[in-house]
VOBA-1610 file (N, C-alpha, C; in pm, whole numbers, padded with zeros to 5 digits, always signed):
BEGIN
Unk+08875+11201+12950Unk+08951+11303+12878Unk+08907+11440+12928Unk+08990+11546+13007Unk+08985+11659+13009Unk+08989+11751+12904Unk+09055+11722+12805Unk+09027+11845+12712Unk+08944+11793+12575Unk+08875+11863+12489Unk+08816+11813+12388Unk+08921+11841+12273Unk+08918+11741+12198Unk+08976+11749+12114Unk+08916+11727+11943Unk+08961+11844+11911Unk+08926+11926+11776Unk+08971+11871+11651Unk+08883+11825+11539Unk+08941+11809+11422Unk+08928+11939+11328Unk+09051+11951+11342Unk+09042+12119+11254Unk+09072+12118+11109Unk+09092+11992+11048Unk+09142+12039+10925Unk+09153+11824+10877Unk+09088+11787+10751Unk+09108+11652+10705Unk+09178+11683+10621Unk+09235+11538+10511Unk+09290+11546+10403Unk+09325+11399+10359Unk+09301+11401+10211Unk+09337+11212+10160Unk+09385+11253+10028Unk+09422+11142+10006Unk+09526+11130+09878Unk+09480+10936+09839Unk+09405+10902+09766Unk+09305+10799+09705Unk+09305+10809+09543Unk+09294+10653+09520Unk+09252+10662+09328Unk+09152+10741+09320Unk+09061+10757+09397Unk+08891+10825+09342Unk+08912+10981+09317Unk+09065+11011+09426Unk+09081+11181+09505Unk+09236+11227+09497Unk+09225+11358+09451Unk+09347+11420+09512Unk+09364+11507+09647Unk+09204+11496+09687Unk+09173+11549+09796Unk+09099+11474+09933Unk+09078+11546+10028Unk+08977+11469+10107Unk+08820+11511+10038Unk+08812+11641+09984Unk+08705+11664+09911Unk+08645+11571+09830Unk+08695+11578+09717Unk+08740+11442+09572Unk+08703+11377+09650Unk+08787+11302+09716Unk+08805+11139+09751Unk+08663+11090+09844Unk+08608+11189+09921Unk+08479+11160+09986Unk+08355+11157+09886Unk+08366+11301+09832Unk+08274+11264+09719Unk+08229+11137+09590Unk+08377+11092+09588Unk+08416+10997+09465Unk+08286+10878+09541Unk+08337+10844+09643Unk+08265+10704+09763Unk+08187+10764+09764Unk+08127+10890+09777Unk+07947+10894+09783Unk+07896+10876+09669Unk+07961+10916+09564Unk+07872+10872+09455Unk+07912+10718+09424Unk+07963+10667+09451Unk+08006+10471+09332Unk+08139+10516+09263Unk+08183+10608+09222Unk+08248+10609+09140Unk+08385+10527+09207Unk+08448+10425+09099Unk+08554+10348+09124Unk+08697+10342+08993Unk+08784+10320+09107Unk+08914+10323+08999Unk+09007+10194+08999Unk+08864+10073+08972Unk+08925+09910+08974Unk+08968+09925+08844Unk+09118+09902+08796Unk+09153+09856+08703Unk+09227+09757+08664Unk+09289+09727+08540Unk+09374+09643+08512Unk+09533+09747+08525Unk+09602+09721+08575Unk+09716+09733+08605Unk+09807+09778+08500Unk+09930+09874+08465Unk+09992+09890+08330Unk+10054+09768+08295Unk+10161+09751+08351Unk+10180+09628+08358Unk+10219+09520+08458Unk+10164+09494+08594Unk+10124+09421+08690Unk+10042+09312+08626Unk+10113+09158+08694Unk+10029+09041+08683Unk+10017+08985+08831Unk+09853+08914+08779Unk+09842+08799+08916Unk+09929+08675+08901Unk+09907+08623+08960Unk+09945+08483+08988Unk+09855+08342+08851Unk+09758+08391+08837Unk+09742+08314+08699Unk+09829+08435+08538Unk+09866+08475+08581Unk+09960+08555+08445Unk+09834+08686+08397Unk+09739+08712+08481Unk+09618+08798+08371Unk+09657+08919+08421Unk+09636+09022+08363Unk+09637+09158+08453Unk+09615+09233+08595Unk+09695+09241+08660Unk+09620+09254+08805Unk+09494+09366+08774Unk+09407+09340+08861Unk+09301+09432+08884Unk+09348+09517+09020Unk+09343+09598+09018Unk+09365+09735+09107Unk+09293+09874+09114Unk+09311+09921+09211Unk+09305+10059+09225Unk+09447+10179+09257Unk+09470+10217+09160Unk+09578+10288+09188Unk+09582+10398+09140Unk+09663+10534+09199Unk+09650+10665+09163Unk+09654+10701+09076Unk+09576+10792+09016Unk+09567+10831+08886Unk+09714+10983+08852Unk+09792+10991+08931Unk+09907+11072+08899Unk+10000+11046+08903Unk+10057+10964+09001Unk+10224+10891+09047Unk+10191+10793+08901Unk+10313+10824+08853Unk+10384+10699+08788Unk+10393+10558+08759Unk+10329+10462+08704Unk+10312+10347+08678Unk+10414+10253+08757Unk+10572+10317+08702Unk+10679+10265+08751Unk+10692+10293+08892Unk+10662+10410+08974Unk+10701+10430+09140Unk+10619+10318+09246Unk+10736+10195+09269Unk+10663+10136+09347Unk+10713+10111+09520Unk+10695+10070+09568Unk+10685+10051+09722Unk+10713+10141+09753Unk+10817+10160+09903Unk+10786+10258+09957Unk+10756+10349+09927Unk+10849+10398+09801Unk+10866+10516+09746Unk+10716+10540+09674Unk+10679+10482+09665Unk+10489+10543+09644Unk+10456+10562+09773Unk+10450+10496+09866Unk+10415+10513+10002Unk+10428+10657+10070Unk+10546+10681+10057Unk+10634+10823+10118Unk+10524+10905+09996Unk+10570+10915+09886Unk+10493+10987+09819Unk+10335+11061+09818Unk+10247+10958+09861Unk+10158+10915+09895Unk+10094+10973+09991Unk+10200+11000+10138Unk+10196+10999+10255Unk+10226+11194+10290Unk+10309+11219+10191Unk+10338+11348+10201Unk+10222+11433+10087Unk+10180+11396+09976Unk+10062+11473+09951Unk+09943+11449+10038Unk+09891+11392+10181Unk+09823+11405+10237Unk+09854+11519+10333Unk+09973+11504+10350Unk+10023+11614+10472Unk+10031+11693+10411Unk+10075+11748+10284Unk+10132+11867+10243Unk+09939+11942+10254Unk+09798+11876+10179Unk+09662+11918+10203Unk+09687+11954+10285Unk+09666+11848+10425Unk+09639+11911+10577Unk+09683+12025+10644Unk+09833+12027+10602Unk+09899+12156+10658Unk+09814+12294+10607Unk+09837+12295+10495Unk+09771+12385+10321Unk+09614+12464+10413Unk+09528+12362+10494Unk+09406+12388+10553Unk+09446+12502+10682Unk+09540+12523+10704Unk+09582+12572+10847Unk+09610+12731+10835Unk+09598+12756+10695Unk+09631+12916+10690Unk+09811+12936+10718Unk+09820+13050+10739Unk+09947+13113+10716Unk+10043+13037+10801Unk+10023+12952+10914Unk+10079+12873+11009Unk+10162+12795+10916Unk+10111+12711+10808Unk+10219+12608+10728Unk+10284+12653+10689Unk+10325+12780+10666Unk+10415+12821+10552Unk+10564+12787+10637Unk+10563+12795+10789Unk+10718+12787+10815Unk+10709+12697+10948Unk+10599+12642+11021Unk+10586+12519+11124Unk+10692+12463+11089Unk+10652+12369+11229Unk+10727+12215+11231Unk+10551+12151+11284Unk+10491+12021+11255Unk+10402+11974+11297Unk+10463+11832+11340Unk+10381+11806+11441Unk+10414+11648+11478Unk+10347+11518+11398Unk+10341+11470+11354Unk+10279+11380+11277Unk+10255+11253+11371Unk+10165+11147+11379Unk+10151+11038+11435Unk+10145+10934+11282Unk+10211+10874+11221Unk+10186+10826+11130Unk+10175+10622+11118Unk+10071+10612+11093Unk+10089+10464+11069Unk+10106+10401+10922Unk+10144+10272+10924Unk+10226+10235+10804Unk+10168+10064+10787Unk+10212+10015+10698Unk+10218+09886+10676Unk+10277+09788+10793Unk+10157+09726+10823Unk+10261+09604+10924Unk+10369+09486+10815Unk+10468+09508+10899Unk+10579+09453+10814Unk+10505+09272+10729Unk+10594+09298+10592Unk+10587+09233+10527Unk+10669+09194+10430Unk+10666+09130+10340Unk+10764+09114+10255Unk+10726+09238+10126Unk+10844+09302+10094Unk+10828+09425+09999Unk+10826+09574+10104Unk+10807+09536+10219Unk+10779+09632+10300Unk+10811+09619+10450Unk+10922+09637+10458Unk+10964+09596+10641Unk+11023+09722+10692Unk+11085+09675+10851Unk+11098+09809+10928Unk+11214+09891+10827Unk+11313+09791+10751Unk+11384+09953+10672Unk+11258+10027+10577Unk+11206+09981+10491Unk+11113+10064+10394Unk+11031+10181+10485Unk+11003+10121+10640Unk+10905+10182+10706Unk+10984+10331+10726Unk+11112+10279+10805Unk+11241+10354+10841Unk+11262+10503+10716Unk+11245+10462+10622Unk+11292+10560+10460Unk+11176+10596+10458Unk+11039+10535+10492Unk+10910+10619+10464Unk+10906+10765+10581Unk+10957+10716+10666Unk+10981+10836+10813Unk+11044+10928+10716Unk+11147+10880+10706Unk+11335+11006+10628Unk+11291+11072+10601Unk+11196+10996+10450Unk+11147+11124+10361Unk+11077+11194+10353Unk+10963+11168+10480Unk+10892+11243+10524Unk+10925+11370+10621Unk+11019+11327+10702Unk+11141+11444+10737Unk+11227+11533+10667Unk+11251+11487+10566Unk+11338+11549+10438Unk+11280+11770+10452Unk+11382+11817+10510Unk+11326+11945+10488Unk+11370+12007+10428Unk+11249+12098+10327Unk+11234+12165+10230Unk+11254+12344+10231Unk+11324+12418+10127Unk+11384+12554+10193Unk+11249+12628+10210Unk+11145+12582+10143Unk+11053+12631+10174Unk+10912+12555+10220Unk+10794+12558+10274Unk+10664+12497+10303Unk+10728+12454+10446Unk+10626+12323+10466Unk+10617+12286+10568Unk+10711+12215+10646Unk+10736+12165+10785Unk+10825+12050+10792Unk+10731+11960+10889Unk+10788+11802+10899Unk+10743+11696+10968Unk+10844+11642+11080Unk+10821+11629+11231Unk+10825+11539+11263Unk+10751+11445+11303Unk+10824+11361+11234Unk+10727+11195+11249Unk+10753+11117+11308Unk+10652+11053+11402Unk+10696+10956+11487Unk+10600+10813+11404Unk+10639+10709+11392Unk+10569+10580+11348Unk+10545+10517+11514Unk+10371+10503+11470Unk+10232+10496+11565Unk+10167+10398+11511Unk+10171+10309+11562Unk+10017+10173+11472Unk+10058+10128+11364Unk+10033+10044+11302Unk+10060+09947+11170Unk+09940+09891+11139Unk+09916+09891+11002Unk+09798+09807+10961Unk+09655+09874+10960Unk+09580+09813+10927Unk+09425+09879+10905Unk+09379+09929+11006Unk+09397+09896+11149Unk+09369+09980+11279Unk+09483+10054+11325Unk+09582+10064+11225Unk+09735+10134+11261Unk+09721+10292+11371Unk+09591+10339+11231Unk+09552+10505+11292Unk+09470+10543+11374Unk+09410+10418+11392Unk+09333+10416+11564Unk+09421+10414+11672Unk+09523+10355+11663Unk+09621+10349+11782Unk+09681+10503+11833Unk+09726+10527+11636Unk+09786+10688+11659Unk+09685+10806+11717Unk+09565+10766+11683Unk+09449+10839+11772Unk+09454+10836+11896Unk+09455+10753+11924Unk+09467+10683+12103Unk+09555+10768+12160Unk+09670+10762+12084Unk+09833+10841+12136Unk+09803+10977+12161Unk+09735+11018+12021Unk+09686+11178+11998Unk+09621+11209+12111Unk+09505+11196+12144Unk+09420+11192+12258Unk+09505+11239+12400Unk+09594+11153+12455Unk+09637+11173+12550Unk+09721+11283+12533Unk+09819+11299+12440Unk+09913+11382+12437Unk+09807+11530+12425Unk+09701+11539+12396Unk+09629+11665+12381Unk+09567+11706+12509Unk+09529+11618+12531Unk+09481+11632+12680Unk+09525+11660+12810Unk+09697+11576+12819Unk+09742+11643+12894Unk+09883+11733+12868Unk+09837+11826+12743Unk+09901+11922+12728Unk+10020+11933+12680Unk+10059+11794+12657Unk+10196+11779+12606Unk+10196+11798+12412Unk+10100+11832+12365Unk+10101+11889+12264Unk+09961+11974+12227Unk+09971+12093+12137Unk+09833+12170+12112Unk+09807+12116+11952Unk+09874+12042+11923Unk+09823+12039+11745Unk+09912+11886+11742Unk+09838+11759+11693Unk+09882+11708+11621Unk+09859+11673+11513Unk+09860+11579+11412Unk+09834+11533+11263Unk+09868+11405+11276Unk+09786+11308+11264Unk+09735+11179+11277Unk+09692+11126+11128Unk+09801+11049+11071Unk+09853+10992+10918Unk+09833+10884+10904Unk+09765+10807+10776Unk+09811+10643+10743Unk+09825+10677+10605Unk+09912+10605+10557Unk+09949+10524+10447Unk+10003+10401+10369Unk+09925+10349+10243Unk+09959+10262+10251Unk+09971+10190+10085Unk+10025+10106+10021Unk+10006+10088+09868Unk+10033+09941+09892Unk+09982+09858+09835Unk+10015+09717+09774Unk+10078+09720+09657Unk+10130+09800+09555Unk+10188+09807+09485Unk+10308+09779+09423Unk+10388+09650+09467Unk+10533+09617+09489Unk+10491+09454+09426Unk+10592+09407+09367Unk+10611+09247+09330Unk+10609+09197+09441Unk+10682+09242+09563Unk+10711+09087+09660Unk+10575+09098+09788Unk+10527+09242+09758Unk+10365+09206+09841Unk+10298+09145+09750Unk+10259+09158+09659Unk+10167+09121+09565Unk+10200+08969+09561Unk+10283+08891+09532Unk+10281+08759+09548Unk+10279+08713+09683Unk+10335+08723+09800Unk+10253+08767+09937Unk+10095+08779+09901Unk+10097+08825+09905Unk+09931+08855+09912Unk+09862+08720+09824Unk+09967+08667+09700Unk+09869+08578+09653Unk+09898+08416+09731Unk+10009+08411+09797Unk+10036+08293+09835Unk+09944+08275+09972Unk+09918+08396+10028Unk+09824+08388+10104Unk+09684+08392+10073Unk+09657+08367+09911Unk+09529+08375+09834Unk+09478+08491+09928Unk+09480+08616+09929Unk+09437+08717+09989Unk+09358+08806+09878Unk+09387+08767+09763Unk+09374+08884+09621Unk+09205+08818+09604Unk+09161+08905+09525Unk+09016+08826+09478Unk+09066+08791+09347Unk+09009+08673+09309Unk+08998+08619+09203Unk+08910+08510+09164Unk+08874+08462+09086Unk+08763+08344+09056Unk+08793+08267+09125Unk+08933+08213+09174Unk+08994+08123+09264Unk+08981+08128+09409Unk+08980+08255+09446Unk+08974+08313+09577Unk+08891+08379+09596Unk+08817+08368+09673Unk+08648+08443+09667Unk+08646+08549+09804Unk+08737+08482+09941Unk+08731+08585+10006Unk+08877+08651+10043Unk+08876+08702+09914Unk+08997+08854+09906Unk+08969+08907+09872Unk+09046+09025+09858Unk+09059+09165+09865Unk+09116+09208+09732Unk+09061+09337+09720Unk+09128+09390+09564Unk+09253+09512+09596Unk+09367+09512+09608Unk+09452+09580+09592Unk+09459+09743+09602Unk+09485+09815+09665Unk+09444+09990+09692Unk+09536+10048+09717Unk+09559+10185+09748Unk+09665+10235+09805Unk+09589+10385+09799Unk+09716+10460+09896Unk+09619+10572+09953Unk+09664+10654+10072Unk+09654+10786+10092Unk+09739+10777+10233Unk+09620+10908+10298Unk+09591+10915+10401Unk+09506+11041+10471Unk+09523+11058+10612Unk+09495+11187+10648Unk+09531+11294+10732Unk+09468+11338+10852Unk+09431+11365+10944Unk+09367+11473+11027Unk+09422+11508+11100Unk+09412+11642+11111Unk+09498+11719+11222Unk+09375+11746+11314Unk+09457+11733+11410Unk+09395+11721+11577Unk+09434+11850+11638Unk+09353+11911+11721Unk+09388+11999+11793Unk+09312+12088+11937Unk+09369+12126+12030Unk+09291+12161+12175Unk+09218+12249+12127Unk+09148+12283+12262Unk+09042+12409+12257Unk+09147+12542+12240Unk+09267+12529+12293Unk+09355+12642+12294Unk+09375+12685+12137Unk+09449+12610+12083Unk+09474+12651+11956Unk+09357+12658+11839Unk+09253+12572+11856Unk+09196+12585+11785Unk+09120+12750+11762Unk+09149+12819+11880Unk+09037+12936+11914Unk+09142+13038+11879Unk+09322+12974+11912Unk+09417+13125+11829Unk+09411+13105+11693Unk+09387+13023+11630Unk+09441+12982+11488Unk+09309+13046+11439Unk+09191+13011+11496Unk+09079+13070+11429Unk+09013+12957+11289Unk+09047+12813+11386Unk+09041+12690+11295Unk+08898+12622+11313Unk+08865+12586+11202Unk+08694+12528+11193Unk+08668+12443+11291Unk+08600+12378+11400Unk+08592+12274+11407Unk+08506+12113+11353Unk+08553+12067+11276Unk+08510+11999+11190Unk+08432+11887+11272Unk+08486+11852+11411Unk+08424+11722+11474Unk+08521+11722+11562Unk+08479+11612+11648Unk+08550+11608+11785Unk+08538+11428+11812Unk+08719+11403+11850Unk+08753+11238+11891Unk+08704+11257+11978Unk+08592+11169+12062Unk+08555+11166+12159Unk+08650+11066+12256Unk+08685+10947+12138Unk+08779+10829+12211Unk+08811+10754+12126Unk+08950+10710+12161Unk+08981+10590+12038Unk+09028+10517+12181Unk+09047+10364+12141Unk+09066+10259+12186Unk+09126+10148+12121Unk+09197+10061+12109Unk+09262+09974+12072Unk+09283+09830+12176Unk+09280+09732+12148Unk+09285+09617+12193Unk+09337+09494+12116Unk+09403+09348+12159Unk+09480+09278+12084Unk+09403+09128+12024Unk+09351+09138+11930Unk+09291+08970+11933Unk+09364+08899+11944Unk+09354+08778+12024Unk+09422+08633+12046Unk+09400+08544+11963Unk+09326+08512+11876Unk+09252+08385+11812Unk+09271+08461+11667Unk+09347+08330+11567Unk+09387+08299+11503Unk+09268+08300+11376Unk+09231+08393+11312Unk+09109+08345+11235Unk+09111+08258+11092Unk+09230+08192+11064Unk+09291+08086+10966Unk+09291+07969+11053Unk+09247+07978+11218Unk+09276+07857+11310Unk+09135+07862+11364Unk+09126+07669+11371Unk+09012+07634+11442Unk+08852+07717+11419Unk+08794+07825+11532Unk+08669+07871+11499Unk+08700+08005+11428Unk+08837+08023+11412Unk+08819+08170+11356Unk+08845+08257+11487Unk+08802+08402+11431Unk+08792+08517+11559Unk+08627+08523+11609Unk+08591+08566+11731Unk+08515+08579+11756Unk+08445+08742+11799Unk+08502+08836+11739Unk+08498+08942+11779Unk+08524+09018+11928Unk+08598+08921+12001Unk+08650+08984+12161Unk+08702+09080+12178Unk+08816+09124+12104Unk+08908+09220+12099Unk+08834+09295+12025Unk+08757+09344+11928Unk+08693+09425+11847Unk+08561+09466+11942Unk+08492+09331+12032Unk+08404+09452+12128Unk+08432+09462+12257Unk+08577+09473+12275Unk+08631+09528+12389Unk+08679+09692+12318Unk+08696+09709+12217Unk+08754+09858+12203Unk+08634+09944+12175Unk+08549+09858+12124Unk+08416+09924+12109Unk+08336+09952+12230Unk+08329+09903+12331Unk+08292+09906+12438Unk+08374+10025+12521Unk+08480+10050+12508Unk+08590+10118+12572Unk+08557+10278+12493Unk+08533+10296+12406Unk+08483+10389+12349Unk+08317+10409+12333Unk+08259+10367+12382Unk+08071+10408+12338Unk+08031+10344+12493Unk+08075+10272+12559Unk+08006+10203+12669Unk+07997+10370+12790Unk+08039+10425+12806Unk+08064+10551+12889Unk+07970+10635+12845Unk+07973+10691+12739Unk+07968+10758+12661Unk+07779+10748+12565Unk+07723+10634+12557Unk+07601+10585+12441Unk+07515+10574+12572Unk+07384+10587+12538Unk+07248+10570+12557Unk+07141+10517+12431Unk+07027+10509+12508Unk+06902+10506+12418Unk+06880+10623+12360Unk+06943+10783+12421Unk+06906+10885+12355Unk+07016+10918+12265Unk+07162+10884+12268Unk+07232+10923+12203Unk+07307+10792+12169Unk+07257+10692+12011Unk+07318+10621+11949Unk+07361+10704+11844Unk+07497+10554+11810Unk+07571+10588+11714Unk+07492+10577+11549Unk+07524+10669+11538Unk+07419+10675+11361Unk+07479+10581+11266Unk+07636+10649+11236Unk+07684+10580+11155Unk+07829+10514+11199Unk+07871+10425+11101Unk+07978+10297+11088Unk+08066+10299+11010Unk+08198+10319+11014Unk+08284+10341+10912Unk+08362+10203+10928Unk+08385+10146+10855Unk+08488+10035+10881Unk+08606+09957+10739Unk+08700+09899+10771Unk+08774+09844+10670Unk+08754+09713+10585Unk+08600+09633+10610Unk+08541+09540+10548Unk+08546+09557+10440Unk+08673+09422+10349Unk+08708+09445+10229Unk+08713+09325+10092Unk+08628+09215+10166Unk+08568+09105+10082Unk+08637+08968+10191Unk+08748+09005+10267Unk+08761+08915+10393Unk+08693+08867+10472Unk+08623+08763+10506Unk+08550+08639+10578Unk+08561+08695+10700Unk+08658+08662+10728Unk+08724+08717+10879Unk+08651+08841+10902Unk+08680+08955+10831Unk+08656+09094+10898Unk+08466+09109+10899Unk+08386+09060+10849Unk+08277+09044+10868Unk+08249+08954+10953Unk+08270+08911+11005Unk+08302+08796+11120Unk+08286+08802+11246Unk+08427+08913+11246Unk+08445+08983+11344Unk+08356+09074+11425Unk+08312+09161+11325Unk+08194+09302+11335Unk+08036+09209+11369Unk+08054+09130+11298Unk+07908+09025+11353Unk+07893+08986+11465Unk+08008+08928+11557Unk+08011+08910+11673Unk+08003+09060+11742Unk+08071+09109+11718Unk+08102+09259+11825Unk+07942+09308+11771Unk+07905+09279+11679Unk+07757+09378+11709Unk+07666+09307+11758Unk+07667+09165+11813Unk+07580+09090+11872Unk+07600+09135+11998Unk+07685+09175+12039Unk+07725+09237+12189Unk+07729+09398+12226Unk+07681+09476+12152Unk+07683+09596+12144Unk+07614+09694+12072Unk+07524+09582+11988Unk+07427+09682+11941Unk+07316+09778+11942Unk+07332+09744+12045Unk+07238+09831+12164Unk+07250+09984+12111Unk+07392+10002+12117Unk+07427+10141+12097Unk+07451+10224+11985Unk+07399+10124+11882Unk+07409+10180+11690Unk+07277+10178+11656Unk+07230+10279+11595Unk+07087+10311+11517Unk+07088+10183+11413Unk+07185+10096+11361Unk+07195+09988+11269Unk+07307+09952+11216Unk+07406+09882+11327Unk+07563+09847+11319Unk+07561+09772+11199Unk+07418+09737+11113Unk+07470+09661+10948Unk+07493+09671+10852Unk+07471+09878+10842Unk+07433+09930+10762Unk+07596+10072+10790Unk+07708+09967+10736Unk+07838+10048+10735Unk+07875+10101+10630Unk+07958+10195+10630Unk+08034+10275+10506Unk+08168+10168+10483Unk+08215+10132+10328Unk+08342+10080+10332Unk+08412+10099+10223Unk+08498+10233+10200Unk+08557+10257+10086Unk+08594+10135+09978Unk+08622+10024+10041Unk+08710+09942+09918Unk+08628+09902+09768Unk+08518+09937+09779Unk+08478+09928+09632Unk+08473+10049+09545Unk+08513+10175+09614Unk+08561+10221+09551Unk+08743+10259+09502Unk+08783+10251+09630Unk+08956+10257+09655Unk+09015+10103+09618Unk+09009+10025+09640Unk+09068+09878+09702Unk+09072+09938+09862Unk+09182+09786+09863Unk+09182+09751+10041Unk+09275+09917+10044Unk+09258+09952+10137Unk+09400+10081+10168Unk+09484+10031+10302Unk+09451+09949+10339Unk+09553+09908+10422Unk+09559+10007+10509Unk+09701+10013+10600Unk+09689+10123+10648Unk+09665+10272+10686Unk+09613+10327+10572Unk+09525+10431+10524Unk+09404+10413+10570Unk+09335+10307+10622Unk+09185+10286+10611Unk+09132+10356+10732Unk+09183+10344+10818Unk+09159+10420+10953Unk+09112+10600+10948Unk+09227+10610+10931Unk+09229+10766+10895Unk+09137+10827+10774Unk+09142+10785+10641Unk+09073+10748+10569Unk+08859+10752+10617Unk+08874+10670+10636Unk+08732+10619+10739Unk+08680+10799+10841Unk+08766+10817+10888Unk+08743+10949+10928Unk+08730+11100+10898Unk+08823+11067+10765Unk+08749+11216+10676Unk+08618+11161+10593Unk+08562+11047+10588Unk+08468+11027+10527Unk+08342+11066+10619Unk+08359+11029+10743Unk+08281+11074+10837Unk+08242+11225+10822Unk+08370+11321+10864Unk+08409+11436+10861Unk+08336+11476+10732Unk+08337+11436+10622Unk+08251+11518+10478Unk+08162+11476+10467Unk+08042+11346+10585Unk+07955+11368+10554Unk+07863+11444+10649Unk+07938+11487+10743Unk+07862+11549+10856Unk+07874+11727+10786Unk+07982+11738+10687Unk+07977+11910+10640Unk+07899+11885+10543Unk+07912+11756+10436Unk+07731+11745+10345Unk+07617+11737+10375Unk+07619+11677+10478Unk+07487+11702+10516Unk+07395+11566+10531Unk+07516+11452+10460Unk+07483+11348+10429Unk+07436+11242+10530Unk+07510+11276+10633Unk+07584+11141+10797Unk+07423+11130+10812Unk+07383+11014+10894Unk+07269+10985+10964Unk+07236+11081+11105Unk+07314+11105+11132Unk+07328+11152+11283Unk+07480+11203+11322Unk+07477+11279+11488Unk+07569+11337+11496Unk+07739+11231+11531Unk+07680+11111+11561Unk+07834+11004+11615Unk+07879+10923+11531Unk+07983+10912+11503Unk+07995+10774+11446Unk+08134+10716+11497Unk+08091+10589+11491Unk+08225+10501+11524Unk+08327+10425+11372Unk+08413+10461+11380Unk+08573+10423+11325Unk+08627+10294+11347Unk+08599+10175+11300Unk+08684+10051+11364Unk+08785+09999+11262Unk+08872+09934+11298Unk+08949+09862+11212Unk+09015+09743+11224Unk+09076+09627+11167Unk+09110+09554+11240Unk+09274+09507+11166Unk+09337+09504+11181Unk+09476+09497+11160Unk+09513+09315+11135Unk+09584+09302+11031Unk+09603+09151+11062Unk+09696+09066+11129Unk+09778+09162+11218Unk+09866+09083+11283Unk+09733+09118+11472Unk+09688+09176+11449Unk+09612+09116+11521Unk+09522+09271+11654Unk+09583+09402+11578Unk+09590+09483+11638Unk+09398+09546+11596Unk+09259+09546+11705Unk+09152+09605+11656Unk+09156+09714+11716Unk+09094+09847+11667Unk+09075+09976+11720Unk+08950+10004+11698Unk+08895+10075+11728Unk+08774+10167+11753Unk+08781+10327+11796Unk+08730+10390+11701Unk+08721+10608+11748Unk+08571+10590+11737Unk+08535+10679+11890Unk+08454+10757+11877Unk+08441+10889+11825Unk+08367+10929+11734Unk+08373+11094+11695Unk+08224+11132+11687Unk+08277+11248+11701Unk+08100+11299+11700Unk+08110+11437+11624Unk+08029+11497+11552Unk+07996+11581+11485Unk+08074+11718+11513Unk+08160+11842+11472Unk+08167+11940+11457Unk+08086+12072+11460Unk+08110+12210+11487Unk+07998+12325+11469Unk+08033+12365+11365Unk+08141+12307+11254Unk+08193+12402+11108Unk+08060+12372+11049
//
C-alpha cells in the first residue's frame, strides 16, 4: 500500500450504545442488554432472550430495523466530520446480512434505497453493498484500502449492519439450533447493531483538519472450503491465510500484535477455527487467547461485528485501555467468507 490510510472518525449504533462512545464503554465495563424479548418466542414457546435496542420500536422488524440501524451509524460518522456533512455526498462501503430467509437480496436491495433516500437537508449516501456476514466489513475494508491508495477515492465510510430480529430468521436460526438454549449449547444469543468508520488519505485528512484515530494497515479476506457441520469440521486454513496476508509482512519479535478483536459468539466452529489459525501464527500475537468479543454484551451482531470490532479497538487505544499499539480484526462469515484487518494505533 502506497498511501496510509486514516481512520478519522468511528461510530456504532448497539443495545449497550447510541454511540461508538456508549457502545465501547458499555463492553468495557460488562454491562449487557440480554433480555427477554416484548413479545418474541423461541422455539420451545418461552421468551426469546435477546439483545435489542433500547430506542427503535418493539414492532420495527427486519430490514426496516436494519436500514434504520444502519443510517444512525452513518448519520454519527458523518456528524464527526465538522461542517463537511452538512451538504456532502459520502461513499459508503456497506456490508449486510448474507442472504437468508427473512432477509434476501430484495431486503438487502431496500436496505441500499433507504439508505440513499435524500434528505432536503444533512447528509447524503452513496452506497455500494461490499461483504456479507460477520467478515462482510473486512472485505469492504479490503475494497477501501485500494480505492484510497490508488486515488480513486479521498474519503470513504466502511458500514455493517445487522438485526436477527424477524420471525422467519429467528426460526432459521432455530432449525439450525443456532440460538442458545438448554437444548443447544453451542449457539448464539441474538443481537443487532450497525457501525461505521470513515476512512481517509493523508490528503484529506490534513484539509479537513481530521483526528487521526488509527491507521488500516491491511485487510485481507480469503474463502474456507470445509464444511464445519461436515466430517472434521474447519481447520482454520482460510482464517490463517488472511491472517498471514495481513501481519506476515508486516510482524516481528519487536512489533507483535497486542490485541484481538474477533466475532466468537458461543459457536464451536468459530473457536475452532481461531485455534487452528493461532497454532500457525502465533508467533506474531503478545497472546492470540486473550480476545475481545462483544457478544456478551451485544448478542451475535452479525454483520456489524467487523466494523463494530474496530471502533472497539479505536476507543481503546484513545482510553488508554489497548495492550499495545496493533491489533488484528478477524471474522468469519458463515457461508464461508474469513477476513482479517490489520490496524495499528493513531496520533489523536
Amino acid at each position: 500500500m502506497n498511501r496510509a490510510v486514516h481512520i478519522v472518525a468511528v461510530a456504532a449504533r448497539t443495545p449497550v450504545g447510541l454511540s461508538a462512545e456508549g457502545s465501547a464503554a458499555a463492553v468495557r465495563a460488562g454491562i449487557t442488554r440480554m433480555r427477554e424479548h416484548d413479545f418474541m418466542v423461541d422455539a420451545a414457546g418461552e421468551p426469546l432472550r435477546c439483545a435489542s435496542d433500547g430506542v427503535l420500536e418493539p414492532g420495527l422488524l427486519g430490514y426496516r430495523r436494519v436500514s434504520a440501524l444502519a443510517r444512525a451509524a452513518l448519520i454519527e460518522a458523518v456528524g464527526k466530520l465538522g461542517r463537511r456533512a452538512s451538504n456532502d455526498t459520502f461513499s459508503v462501503l456497506l456490508s449486510l446480512p448474507e442472504a437468508r430467509p427473512g432477509f434476501g437480496v430484495n431486503e438487502a436491495r431496500r436496505v441500499q434505497r433507504d439508505l440513499m433516500l435524500e434528505s432536503e437537508s444533512g447528509p447524503r449516501f452513496q452506497v455500494e453493498r461490499v461483504g456479507e456476514g460477520h467478515a462482510g466489513a473486512i472485505h469492504a475494508l479490503e475494497r477501501a484500502i485500494v480505492r484510497i491508495a490508488n486515488a480513486q477515492d479521498e474519503l470513504v465510510i466502511v458500514a455493517g449492519a445487522d438485526s436477527y430480529l424477524d420471525a422467519d430468521t429467528l426460526d432459521w436460526l432455530e432449525a439450525d439450533r443456532r440460538i442458545l438454549r438448554a437444548e443447544t449449547r453451542s449457539g448464539l444469543l441474538p443481537g443487532e447493531g450497525a457501525a461505521a468508520i470513515v476512512l481517509a488519505s493523508t490528503n484529506i485528512q490534513r484539509q479537513l483538519r481530521l483526528p487521526t484515530l488509527g491507521y488500516v494497515r491491511a485487510a485481507a479476506c480469503a474463502q474456507e472450503k470445509r464444511d464445519p457441520m461436515q466430517g472434521a469440521g474447519t481447520l482454520g486454513e482460510a482464517l490463517t491465510e488472511a491472517v498471514v496476508r495481513v501481519a506476515g509482512d508486516s510482524i516481528d519479535e519487536r512489533a507483535y500484535v497486542a490485541d484481538v478483536y474477533c466475532d466468537i459468539n458461543g459457536e464451536r466452529s468459530r473457536g475452532t477455527d481461531w485455534g487452528f489459525a493461532l497454532l500457525r501464527t502465533g508467533a506474531w500475537f503478545r497472546d492470540g487467547t486473550q480476545y475481545v468479543m462483544p457478544v456478551g454484551a451485544c448478542g451475535d451482531l452479525g454483520a456489524a461485528s467487523a466494523a463494530f470490532n474496530v471502533v472497539l479497538a479505536v476507543r481503546a487505544w484513545q482510553r488508554g485501555y489497548a495492550h499495545g499499539p496493533r491489533a488484528v480484526v478477524w471474522g468469519a462469515s458463515w457461508k464461508g467468507l474469513r477476513g482479517a484487518a490489520l490496524i495499528e494505533q493513531g496520533e489523536a
